[in-house]
PAZAPA-4460 file (N, C-alpha, C; in steps of 0.05 Angstrom, whole numbers, plus 32768, in hexadecimal, padded with zeros to 4 digits):
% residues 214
    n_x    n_y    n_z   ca_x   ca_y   ca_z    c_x    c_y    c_z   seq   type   mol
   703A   7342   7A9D   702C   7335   7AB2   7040   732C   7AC7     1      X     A
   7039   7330   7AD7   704F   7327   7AF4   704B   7303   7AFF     2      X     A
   7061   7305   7B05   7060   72E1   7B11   7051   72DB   7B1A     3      X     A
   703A   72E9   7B30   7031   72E5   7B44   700E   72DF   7B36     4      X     A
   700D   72F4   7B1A   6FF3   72F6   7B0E   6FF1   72DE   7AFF     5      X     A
   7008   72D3   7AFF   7002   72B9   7AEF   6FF4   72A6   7AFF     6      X     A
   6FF8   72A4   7B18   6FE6   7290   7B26   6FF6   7280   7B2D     7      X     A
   7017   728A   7B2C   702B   7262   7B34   7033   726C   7B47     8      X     A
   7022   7271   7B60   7032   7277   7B76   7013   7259   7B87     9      X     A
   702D   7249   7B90   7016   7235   7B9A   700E   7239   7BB6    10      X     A
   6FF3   7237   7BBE   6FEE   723D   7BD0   6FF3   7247   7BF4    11      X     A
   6FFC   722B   7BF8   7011   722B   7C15   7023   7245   7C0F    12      X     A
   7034   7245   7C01   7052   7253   7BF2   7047   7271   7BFB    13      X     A
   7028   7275   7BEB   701D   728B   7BEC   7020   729E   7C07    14      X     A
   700D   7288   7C14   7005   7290   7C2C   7023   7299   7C43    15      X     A
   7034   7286   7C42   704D   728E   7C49   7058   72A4   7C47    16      X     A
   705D   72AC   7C2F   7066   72C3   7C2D   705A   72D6   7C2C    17      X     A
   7038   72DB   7C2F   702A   72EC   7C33   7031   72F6   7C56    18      X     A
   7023   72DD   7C62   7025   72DF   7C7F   7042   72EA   7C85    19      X     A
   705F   72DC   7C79   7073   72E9   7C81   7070   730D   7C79    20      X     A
   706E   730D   7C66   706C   7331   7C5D   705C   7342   7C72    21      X     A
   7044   7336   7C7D   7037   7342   7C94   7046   7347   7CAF    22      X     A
   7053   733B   7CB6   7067   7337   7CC7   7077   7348   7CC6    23      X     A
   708A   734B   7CA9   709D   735F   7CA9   7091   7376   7C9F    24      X     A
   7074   7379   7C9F   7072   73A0   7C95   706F   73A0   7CB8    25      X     A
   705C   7393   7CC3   7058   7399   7CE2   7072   739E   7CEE    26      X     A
   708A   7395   7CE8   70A0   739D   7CFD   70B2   73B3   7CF1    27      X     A
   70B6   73B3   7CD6   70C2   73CA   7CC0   70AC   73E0   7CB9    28      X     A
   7098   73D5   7CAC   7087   73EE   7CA2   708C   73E9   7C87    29      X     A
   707D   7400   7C71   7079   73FD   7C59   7092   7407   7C55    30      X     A
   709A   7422   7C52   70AE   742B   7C4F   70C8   7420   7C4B    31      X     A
   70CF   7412   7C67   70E9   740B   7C6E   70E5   73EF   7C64    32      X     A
   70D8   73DF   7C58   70D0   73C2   7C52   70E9   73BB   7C3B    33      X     A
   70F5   73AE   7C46   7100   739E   7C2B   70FE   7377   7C28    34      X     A
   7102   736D   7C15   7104   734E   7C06   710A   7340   7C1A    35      X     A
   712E   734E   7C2A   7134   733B   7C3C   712A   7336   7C57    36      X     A
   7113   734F   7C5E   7109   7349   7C74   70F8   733B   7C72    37      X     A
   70E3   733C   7C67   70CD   731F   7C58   70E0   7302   7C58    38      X     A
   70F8   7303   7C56   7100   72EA   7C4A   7107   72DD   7C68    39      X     A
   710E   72F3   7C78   710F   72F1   7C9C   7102   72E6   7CA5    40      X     A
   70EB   72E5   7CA2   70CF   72E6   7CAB   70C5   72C3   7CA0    41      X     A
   70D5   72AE   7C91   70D5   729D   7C7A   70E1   7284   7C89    42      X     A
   70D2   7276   7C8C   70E2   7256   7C91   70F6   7251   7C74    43      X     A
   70E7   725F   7C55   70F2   7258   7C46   7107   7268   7C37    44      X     A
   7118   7268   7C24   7131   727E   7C18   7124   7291   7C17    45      X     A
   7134   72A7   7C0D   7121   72BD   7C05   7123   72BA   7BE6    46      X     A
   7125   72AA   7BDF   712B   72AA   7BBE   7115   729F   7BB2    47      X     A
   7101   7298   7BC4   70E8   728B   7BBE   70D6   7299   7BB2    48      X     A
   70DB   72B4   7BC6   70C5   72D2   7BC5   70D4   72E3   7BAB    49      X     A
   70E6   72DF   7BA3   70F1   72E9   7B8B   70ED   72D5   7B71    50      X     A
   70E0   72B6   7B7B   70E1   72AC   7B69   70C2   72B3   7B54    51      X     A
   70B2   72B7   7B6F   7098   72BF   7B65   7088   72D8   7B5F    52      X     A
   709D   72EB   7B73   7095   730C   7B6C   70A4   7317   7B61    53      X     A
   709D   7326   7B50   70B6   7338   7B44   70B9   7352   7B4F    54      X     A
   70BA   7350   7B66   70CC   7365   7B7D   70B4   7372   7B8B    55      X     A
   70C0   7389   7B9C   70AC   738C   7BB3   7093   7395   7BAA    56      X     A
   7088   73A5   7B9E   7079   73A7   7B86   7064   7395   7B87    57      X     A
   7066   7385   7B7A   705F   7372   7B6D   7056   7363   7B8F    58      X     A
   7057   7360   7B99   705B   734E   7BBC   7042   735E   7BC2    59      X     A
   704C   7374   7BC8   7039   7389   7BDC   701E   738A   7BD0    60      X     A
   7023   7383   7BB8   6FFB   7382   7B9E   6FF2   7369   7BAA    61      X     A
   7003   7353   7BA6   6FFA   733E   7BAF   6FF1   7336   7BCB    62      X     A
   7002   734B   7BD7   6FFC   7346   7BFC   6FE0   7354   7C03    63      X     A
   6FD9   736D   7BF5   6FC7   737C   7BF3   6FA7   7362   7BF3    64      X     A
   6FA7   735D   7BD9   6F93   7349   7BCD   6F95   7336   7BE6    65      X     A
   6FA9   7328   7BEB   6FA6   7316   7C08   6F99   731C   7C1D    66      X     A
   6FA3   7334   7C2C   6F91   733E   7C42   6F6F   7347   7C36    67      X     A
   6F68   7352   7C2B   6F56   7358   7C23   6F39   733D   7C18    68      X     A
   6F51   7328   7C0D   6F3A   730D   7C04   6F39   72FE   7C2C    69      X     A
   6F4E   72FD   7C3E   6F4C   72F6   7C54   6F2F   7303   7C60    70      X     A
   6F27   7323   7C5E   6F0B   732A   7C64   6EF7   731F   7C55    71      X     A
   6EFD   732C   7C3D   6EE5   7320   7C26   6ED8   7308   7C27    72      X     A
   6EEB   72F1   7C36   6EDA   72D0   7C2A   6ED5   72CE   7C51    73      X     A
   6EE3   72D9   7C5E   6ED7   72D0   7C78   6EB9   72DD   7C85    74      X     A
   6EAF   72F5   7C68   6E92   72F3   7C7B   6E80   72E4   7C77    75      X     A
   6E6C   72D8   7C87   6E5B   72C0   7C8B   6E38   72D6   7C91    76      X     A
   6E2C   72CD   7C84   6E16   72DB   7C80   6DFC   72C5   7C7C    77      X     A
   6DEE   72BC   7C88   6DD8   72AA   7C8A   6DC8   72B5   7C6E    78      X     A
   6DC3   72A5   7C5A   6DB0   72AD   7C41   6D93   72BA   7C41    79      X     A
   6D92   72A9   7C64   6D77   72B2   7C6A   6D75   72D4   7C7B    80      X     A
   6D8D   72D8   7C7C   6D89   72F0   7C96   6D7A   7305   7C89    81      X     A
   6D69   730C   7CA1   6D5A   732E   7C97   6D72   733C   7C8E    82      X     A
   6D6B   7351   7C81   6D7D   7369   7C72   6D8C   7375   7C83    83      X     A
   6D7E   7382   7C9D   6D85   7392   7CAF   6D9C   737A   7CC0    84      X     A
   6DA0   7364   7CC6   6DAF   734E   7CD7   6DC5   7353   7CBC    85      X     A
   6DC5   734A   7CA5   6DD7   7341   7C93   6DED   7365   7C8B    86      X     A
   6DD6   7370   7C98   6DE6   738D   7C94   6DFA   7392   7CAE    87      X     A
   6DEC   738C   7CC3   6E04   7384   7CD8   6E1C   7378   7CDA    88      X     A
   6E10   7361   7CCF   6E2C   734F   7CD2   6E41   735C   7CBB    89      X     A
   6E36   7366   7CA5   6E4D   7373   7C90   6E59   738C   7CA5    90      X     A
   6E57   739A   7CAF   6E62   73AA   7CB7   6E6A   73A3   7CD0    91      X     A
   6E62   739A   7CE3   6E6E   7391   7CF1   6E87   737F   7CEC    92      X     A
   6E8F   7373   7CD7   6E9A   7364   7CCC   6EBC   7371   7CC2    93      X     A
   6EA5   7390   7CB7   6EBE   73A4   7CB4   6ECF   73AE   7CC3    94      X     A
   6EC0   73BC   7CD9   6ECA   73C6   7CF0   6ED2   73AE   7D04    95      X     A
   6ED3   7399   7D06   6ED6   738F   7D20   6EE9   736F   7D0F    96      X     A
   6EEB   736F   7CFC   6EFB   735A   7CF1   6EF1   7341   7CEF    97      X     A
   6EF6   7327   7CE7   6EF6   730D   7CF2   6F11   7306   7D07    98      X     A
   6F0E   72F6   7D0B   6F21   72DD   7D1E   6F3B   72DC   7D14    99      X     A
   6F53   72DC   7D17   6F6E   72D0   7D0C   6F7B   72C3   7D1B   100      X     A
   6F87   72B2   7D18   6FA0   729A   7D27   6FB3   72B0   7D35   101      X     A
   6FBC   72BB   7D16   6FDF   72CB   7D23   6FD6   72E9   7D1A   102      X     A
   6FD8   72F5   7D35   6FD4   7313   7D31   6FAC   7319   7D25   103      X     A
   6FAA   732F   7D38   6F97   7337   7D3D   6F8B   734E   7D23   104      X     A
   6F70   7357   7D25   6F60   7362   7D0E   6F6D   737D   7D06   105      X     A
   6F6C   7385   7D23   6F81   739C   7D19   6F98   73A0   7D1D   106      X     A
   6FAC   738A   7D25   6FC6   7384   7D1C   6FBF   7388   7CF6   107      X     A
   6FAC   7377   7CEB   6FB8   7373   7CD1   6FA6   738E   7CC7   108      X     A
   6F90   7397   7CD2   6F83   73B9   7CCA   6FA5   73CE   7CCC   109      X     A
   6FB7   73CE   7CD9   6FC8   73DE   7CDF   6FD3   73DE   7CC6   110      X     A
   6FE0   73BF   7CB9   6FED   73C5   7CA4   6FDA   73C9   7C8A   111      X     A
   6FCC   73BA   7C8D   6FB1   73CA   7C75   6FB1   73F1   7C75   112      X     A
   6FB6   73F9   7C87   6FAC   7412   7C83   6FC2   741F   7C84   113      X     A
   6FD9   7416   7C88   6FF6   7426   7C7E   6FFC   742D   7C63   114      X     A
   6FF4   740C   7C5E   6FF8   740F   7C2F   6FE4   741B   7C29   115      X     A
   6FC5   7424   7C39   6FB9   742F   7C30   6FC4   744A   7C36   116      X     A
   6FCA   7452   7C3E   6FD8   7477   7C3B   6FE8   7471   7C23   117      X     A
   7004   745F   7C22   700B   7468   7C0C   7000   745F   7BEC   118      X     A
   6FEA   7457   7BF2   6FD2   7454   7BD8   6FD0   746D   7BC4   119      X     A
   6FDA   7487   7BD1   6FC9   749F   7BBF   6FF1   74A1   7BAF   120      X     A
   7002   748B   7BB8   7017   7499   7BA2   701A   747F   7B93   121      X     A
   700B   746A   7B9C   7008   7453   7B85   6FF6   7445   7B7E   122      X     A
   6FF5   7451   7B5E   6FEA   7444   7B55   6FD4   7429   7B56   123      X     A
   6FE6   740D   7B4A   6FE2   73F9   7B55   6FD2   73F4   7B6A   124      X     A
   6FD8   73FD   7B79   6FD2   73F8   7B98   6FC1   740E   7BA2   125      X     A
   6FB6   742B   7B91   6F9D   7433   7B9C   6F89   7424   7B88   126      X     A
   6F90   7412   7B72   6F73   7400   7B5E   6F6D   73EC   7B6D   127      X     A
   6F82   73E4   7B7C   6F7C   73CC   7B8E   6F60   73DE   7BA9   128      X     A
   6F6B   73EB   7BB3   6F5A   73F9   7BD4   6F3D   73FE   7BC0   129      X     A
   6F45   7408   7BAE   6F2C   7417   7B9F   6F16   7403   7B94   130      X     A
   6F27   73F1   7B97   6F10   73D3   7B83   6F05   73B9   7BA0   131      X     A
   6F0F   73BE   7BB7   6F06   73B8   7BCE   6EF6   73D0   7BDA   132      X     A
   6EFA   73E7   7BDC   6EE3   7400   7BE2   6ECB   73F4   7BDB   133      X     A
   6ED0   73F7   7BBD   6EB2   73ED   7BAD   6EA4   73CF   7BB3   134      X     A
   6EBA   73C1   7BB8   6EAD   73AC   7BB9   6E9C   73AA   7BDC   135      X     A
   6EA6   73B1   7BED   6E9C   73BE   7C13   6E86   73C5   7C07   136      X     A
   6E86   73DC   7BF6   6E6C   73F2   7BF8   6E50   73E9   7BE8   137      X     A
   6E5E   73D4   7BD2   6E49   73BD   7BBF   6E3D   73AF   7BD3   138      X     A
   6E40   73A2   7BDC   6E47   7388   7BF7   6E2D   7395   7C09   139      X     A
   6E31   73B6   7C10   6E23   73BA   7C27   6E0C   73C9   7C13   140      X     A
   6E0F   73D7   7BFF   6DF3   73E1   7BEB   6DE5   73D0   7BE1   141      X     A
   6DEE   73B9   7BDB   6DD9   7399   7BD9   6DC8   7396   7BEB   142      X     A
   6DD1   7396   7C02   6DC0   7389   7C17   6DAD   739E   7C20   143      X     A
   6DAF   73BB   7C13   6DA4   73D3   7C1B   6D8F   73CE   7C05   144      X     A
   6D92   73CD   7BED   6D86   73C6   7BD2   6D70   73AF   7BE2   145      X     A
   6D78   7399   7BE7   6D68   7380   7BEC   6D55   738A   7C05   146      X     A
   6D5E   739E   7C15   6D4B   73A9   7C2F   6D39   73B9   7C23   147      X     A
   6D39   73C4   7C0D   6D2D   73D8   7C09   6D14   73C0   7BF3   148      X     A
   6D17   73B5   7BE2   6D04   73A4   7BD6   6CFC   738F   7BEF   149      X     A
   6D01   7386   7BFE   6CEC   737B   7C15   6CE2   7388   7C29   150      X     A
   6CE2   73A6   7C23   6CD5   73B6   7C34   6CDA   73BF   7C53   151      X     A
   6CEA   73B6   7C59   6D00   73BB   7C6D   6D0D   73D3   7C74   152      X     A
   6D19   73DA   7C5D   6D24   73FB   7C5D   6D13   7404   7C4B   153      X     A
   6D15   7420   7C4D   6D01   7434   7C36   6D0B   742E   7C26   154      X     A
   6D02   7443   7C15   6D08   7443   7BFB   6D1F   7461   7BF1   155      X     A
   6D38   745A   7BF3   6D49   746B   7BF2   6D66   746B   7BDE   156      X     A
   6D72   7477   7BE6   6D8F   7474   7BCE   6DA4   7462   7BD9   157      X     A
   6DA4   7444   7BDC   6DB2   7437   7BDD   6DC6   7438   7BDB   158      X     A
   6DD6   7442   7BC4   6DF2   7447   7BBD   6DFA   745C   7BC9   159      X     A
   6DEE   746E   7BD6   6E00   747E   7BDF   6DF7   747F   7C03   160      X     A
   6DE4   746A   7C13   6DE7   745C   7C28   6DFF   7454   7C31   161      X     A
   6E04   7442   7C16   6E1D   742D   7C13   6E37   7439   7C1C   162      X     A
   6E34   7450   7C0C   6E4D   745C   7C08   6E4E   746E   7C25   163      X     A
   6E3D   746D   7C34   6E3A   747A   7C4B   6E4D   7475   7C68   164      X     A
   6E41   7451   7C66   6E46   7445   7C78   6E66   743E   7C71   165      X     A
   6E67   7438   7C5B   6E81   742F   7C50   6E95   7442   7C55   166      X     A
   6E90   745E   7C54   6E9F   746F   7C5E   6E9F   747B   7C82   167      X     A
   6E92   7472   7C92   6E8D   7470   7CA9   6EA8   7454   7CB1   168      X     A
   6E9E   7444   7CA8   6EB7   742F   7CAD   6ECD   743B   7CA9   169      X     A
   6ECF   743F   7C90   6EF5   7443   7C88   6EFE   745C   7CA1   170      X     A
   6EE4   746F   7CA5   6EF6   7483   7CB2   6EF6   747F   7CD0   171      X     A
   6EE9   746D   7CDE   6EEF   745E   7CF6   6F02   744F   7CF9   172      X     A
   6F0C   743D   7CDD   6F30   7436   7CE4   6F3B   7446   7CE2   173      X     A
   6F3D   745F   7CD5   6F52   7475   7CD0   6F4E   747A   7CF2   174      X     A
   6F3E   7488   7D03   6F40   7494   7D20   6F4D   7480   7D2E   175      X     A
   6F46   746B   7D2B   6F4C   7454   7D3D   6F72   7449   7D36   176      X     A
   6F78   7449   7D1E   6F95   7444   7D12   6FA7   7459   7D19   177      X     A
   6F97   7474   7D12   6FAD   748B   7D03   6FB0   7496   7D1D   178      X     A
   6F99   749F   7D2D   6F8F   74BA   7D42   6F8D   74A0   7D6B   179      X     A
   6F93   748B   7D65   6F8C   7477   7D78   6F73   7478   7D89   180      X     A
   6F61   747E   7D74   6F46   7487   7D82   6F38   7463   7D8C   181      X     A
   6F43   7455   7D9F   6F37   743B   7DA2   6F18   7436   7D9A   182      X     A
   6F0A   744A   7DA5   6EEE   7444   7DA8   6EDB   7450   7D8F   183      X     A
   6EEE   7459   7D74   6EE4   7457   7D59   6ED3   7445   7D4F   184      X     A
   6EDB   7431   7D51   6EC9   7412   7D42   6EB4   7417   7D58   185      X     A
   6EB3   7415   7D69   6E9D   7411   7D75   6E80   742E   7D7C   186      X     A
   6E91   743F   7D76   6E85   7457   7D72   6E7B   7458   7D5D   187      X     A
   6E80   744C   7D43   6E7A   744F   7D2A   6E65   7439   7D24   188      X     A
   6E72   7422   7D2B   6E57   7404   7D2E   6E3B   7415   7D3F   189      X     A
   6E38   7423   7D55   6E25   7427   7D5C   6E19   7443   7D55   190      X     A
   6E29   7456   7D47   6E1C   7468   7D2F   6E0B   7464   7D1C   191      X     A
   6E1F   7451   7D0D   6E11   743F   7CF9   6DF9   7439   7CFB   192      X     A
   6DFA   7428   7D13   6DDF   7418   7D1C   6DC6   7428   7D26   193      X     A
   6DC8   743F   7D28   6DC0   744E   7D38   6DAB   7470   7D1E   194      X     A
   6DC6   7479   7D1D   6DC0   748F   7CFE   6DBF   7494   7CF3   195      X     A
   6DC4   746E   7CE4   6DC0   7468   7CBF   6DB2   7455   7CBD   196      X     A
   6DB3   7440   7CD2   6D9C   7427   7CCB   6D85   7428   7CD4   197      X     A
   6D85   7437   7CEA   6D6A   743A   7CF4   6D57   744C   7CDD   198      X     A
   6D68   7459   7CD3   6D64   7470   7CCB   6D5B   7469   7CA0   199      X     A
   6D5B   7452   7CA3   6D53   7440   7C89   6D3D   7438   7C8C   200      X     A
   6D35   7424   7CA4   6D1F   741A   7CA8   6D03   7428   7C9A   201      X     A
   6CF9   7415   7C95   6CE3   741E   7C86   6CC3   7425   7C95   202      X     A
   6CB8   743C   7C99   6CA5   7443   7CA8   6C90   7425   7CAE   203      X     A
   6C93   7429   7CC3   6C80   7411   7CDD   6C99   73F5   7CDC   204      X     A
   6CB1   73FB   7CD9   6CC7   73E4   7CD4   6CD2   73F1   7CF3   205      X     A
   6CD2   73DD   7D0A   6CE1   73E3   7D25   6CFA   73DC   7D28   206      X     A
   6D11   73E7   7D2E   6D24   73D5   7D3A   6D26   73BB   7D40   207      X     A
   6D3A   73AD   7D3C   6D2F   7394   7D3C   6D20   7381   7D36   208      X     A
   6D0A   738D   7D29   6CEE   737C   7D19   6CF8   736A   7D09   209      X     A
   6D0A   7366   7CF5   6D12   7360   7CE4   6D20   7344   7CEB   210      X     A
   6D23   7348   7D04   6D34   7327   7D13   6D50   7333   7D14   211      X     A
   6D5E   7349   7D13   6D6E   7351   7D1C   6D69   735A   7D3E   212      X     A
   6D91   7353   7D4D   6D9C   735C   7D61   6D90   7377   7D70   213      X     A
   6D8C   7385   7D5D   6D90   73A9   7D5E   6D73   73A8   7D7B   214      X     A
***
């Protein structure tokens, strides 16, 4: 078990050296990343980040889980929202980020999707992308599931809706990261909205009806 799985990395400490590590893949990169540039990046020693990770490894799993719970707990979803609104805001949520203090959505999408290329030569770190995939595509087949029992959306294959949209996102940051296609997210938010959700609605269900934007 690694230092870090134990749980004694105390909070503030955490966040520090998370935030610092973001900093130094953004100016190094994954590749060229080493201990002492993180420790650069540190009001505090670098002996701190060795006291709690057992090497870069071990950091980069943990930095992974960080960016990733930063999306996860910041979406806000009214209990009450129609299906079709609550399905918005999840994806819009994907593609378009929340809010940050320091550095922007896709400042931190940039380094998210660097470690995700080198995901297919590790291990570790494609169980990590692979167990957030699922959890995106759960997240948005729920609320597909819950449209479809209140009559909202037809009656169709949910899970592989899910897996629809979910892959419409991921490959709108790939154009937008990899290919500098700017106007991906927004091409893809109004695809979405357009030749998969409409395209759920359940016969005599209008646009909009539901108390959704659209």
């Amino acid at each position: 078990m690694s230092k870090s799985e134990e749980g004694s990395v105390p909070a503030d400490t955490r966040e520090d050296i998370m935030e610092a590590t973001f900093r130094a893949l953004s100016e190094h990169g994954y590749s060229d990343l080493r201990m002492r540039d993180i420790g650069e990046e540190m009001e505090m020693t670098r002996q701190v980040i060795h006291y709690h990770y057992d090497g870069k490894q071990d950091l980069m799993s943990s930095f992974l889980e960080y960016i990733i719970d930063q999306y996860e707990g910041s979406v806000e979803v009214d209990g009450d929202a129609p299906p079709r609104k609550e399905l918005e805001v999840r994806v819009h949520q994907c593609l378009f980020g929340p809010g940050f203090e320091e550095f922007s959505h896709w400042d931190r999408m940039k380094v998210y999707h660097e470690l995700f290329t080198h995901a297919q030569n590790d291990a570790e770190h494609r169980a990590i992308f692979n167990e957030h995939y699922d959890r995106i595509r759960g997240s948005i087949t729920e609320v597909i599931e819950d449209g479809i029992d209140r009559g909202v959306f037809r009656d169709t294959d949910p899970e592989r809706a899910g897996q629809l949209i979910t892959d419409i996102i991921h490959a709108a940051r790939g154009r937008k990261l990899s290919l500098g296609h700017d106007d991906a997210p927004d091409q893809a938010w109004r695809s979405i909205d357009e030749f998969v959700v409409d395209s759920l609605l359940a016969d005599g269900v209008e646009p909009g009806a539901d108390g959704s934007d659209a």
